[in-house]
Z-matrix of the N, CA and C atoms (Angstrom, degrees):
N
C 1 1.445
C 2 1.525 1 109.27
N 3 1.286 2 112.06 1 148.42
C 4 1.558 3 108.94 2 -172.55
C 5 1.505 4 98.21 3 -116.20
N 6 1.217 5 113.91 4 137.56
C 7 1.543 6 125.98 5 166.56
C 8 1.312 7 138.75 6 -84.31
N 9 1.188 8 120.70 7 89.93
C 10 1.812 9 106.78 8 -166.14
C 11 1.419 10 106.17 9 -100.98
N 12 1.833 11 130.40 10 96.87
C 13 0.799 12 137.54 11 135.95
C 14 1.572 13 149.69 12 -0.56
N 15 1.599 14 145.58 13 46.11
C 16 1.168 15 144.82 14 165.10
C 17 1.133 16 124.12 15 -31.60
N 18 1.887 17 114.02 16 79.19
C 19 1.705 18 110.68 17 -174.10
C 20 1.372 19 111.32 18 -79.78
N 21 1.611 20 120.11 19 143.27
C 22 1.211 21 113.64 20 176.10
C 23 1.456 22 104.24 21 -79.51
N 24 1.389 23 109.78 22 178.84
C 25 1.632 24 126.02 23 -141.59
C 26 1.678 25 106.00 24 -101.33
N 27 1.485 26 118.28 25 100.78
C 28 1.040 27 123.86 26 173.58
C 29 1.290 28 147.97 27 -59.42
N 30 1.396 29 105.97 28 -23.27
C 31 1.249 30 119.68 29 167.00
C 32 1.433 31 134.22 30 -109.34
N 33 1.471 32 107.73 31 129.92
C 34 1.669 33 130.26 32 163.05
C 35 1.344 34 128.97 33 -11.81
N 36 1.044 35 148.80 34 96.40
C 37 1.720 36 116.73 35 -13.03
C 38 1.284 37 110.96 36 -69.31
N 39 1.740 38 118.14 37 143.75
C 40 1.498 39 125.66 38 148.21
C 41 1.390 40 115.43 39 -6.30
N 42 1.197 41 107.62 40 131.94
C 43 2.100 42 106.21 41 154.94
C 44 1.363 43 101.11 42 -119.69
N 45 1.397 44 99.42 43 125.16
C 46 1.433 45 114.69 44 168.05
C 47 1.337 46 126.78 45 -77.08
N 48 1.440 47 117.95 46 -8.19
C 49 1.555 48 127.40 47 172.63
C 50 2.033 49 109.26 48 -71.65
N 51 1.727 50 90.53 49 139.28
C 52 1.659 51 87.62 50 -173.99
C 53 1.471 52 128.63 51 -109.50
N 54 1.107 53 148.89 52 86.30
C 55 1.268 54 137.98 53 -168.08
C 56 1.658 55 119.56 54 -14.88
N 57 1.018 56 113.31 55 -37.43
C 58 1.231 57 92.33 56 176.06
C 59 2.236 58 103.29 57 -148.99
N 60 0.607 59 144.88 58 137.33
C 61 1.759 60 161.89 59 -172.85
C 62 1.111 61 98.09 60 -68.28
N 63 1.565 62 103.21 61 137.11
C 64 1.699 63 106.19 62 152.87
C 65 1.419 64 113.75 63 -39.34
N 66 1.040 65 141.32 64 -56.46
C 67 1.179 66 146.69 65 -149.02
C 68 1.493 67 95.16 66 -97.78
N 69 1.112 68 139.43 67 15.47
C 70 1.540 69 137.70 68 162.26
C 71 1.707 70 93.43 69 -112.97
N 72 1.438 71 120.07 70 -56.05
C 73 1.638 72 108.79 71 174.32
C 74 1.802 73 108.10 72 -40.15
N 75 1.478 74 95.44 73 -53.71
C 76 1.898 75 83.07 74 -172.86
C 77 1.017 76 137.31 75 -53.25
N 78 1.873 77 112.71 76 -43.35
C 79 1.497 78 114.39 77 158.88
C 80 1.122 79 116.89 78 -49.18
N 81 1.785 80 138.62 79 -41.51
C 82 1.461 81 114.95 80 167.75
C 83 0.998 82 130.31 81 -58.54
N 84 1.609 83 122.20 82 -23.02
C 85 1.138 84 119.98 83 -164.25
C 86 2.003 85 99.73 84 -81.87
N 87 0.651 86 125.88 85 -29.11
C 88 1.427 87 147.82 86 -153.07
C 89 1.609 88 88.55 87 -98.80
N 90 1.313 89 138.66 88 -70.70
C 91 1.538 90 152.76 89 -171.46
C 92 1.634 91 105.26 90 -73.21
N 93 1.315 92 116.18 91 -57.71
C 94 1.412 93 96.51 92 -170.82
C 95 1.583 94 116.43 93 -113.62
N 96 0.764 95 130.80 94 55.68
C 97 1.266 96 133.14 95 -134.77
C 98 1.944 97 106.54 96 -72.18
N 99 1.188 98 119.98 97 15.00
C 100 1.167 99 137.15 98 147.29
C 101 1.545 100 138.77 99 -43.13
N 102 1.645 101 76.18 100 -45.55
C 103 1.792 102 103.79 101 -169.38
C 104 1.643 103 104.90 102 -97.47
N 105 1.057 104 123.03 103 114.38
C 106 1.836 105 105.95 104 161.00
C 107 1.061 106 103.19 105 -107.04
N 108 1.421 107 103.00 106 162.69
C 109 1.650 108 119.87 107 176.18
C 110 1.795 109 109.78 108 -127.18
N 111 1.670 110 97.04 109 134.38
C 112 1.104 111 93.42 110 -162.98
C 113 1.798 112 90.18 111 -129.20
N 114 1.259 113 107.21 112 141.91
C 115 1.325 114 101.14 113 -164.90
C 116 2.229 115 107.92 114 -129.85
N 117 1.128 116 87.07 115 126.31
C 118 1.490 117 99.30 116 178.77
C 119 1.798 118 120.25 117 -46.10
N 120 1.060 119 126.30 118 114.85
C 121 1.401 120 113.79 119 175.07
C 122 1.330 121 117.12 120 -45.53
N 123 1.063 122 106.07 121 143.94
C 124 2.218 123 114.97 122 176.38
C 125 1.219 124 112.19 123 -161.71
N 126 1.795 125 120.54 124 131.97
C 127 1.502 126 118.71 125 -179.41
C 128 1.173 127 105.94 126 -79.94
N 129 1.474 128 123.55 127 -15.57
C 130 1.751 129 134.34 128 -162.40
C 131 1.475 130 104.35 129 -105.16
N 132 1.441 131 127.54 130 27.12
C 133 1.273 132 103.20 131 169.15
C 134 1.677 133 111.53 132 -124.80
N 135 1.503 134 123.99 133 121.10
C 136 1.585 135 129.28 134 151.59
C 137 1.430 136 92.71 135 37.59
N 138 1.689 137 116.63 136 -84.54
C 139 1.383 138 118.43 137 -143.64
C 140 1.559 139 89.86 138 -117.01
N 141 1.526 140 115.88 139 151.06
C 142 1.593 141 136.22 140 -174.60
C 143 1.472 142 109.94 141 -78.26
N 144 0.802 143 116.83 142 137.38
C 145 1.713 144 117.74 143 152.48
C 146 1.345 145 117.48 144 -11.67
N 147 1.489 146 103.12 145 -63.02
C 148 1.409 147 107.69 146 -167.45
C 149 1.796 148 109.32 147 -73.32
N 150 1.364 149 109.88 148 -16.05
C 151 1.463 150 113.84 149 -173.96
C 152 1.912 151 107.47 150 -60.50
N 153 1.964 152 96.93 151 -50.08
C 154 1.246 153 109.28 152 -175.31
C 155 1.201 154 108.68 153 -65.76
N 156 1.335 155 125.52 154 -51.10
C 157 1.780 156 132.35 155 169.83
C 158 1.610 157 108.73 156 -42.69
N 159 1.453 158 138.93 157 -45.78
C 160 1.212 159 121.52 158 164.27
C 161 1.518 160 130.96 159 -61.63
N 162 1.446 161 103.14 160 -21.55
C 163 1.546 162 104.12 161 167.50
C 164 1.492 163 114.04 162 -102.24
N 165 1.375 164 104.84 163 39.87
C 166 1.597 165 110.57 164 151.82
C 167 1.685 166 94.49 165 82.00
N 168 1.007 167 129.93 166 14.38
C 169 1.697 168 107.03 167 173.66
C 170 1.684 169 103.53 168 -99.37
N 171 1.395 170 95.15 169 167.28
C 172 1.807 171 94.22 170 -176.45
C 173 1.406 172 94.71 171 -94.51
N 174 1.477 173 123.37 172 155.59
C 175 1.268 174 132.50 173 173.83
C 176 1.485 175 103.09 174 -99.63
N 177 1.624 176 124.88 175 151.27
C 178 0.989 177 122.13 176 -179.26
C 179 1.413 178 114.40 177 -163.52
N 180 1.513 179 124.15 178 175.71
C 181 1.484 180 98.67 179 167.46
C 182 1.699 181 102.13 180 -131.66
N 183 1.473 182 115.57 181 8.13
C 184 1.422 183 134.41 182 163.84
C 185 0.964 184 118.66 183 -122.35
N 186 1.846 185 102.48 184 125.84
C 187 1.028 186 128.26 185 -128.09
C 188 1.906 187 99.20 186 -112.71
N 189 1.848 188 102.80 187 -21.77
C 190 1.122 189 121.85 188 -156.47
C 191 1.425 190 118.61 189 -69.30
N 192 1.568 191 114.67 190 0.78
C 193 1.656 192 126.52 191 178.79
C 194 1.513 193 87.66 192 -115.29
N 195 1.262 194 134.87 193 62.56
C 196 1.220 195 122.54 194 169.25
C 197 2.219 196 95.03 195 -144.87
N 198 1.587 197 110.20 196 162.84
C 199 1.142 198 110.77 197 -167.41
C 200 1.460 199 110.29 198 -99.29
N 201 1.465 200 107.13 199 -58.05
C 202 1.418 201 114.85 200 167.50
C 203 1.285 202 105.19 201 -138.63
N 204 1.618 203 110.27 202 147.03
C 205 1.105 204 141.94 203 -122.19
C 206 1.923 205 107.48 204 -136.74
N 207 0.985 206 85.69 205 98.61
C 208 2.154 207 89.48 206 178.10
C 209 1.178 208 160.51 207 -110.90
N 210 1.117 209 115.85 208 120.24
C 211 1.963 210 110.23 209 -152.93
C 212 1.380 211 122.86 210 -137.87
N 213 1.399 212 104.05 211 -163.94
C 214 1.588 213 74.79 212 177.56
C 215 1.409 214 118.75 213 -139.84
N 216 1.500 215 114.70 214 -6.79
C 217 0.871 216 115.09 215 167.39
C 218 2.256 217 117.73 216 -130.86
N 219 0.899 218 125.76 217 -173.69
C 220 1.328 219 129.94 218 -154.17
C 221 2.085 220 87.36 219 -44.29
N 222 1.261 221 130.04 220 174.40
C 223 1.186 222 144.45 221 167.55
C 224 1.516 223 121.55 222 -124.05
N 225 1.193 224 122.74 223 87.17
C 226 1.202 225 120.31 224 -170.44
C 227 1.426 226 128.90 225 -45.31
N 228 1.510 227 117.53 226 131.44
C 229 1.491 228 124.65 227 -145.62
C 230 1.356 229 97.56 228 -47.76
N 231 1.477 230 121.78 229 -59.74
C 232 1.395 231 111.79 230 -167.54
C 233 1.697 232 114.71 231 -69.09
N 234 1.168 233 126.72 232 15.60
C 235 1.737 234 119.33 233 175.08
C 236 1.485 235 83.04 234 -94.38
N 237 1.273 236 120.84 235 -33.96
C 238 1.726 237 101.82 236 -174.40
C 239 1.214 238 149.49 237 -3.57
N 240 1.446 239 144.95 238 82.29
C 241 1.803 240 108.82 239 -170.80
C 242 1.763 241 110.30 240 -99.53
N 243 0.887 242 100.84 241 158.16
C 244 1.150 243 119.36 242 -164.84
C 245 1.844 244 99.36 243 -83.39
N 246 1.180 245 97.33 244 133.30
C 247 1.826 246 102.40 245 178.96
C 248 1.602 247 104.14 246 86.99
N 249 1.177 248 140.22 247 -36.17
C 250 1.178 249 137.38 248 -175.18
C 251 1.495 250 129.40 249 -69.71
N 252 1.333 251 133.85 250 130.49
C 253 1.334 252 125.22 251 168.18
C 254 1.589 253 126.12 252 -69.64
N 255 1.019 254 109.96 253 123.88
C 256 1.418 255 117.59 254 -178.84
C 257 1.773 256 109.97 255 -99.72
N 258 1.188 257 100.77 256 141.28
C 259 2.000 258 108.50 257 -168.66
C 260 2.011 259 68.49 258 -120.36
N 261 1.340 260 132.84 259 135.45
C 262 1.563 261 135.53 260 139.81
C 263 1.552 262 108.63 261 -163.04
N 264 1.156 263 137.37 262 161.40
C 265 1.544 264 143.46 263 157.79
C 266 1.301 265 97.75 264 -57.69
N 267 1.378 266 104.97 265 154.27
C 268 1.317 267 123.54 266 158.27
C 269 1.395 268 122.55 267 -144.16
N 270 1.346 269 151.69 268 -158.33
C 271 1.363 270 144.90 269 155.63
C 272 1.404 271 88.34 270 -134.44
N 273 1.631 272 139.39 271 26.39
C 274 1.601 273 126.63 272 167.82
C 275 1.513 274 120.19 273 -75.74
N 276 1.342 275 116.70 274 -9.34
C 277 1.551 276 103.34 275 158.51
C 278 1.748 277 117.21 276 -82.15
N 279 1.398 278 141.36 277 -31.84
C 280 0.980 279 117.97 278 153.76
C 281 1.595 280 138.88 279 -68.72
N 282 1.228 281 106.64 280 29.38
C 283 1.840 282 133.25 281 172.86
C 284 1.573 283 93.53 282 40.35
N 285 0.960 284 104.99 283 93.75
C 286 1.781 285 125.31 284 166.67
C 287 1.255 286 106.90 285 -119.08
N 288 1.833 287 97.42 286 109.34
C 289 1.172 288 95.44 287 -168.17
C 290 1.192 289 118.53 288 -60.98
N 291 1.663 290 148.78 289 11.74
C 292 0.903 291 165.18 290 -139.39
C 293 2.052 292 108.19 291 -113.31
N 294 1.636 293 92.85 292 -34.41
C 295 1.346 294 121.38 293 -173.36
C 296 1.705 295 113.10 294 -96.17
N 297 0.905 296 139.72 295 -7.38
C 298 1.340 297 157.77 296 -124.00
C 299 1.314 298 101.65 297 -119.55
N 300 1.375 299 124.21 298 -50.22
C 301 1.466 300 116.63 299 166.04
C 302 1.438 301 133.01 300 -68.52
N 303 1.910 302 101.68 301 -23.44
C 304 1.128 303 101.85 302 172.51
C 305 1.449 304 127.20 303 -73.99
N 306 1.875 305 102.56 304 -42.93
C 307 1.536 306 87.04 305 164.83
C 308 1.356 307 140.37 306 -86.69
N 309 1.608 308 112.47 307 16.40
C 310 1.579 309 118.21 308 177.80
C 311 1.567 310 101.43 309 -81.89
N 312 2.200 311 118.88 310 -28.63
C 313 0.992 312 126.48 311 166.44
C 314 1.370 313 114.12 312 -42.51
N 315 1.529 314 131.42 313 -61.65
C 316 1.340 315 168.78 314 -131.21
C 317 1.486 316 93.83 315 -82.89
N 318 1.550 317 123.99 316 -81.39
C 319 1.073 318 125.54 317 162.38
C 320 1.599 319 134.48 318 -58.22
N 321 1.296 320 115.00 319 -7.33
C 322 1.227 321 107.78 320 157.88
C 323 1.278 322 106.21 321 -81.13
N 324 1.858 323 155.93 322 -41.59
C 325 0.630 324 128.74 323 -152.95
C 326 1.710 325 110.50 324 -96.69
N 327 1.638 326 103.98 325 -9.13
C 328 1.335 327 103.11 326 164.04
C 329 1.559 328 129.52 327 -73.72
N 330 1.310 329 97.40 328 -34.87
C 331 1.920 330 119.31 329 174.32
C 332 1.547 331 103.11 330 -76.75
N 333 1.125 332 121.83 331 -72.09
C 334 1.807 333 124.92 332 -176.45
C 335 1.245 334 87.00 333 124.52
């Protein structure tokens, strides 16, 4: 079974926008039933805990039994996990220096 992770939003200010909807978790849960989605607790996001928990995702606040991992905006270096795929926006291909630690983070933990 594969785990797809809903991390809540690490960076200053909160984003309340969600990678994916209750109502997009449910059709997977219902359609692929391969895939679960397990979604990080957050007071700052669109939809509640309990919204995602009625469409069948597990609520959680560990993230570390999950496969790939989804957000929406940058992930602050230290939430990082190591080994995991991350799906999020970034602005690190136009080299902001702002962005630069995260993906030297990124590739170190993909390279070693």
């Amino acid at each position: 079974m594969t785990r797809i992770g809903l991390i809540k939003e690490g960076k200053t200010p909160a984003d309340n926008r969600v990678s994916l909807t209750p109502a997009q978790c449910k059709w997977i849960h219902k359609n692929v039933p391969q895939v679960q989605i397990v979604v990080q607790s957050s007071p700052d996001r669109c939809f509640s805990d309990r919204e995602y928990q009625s469409a069948g995702a597990e609520i959680t606040d560990d993230m570390n039994d999950c496969d790939i991992l989804l957000g929406i905006k940058e992930v602050p270096v230290g939430h990082l996990i190591a080994g995991k795929t991350y799906m999020f926006f970034s602005h690190t291909k136009k080299k902001q220096p702002h962005n630069q630690k995260l993906l030297r983070a990124i590739l170190g933990k993909i390279l070693g």
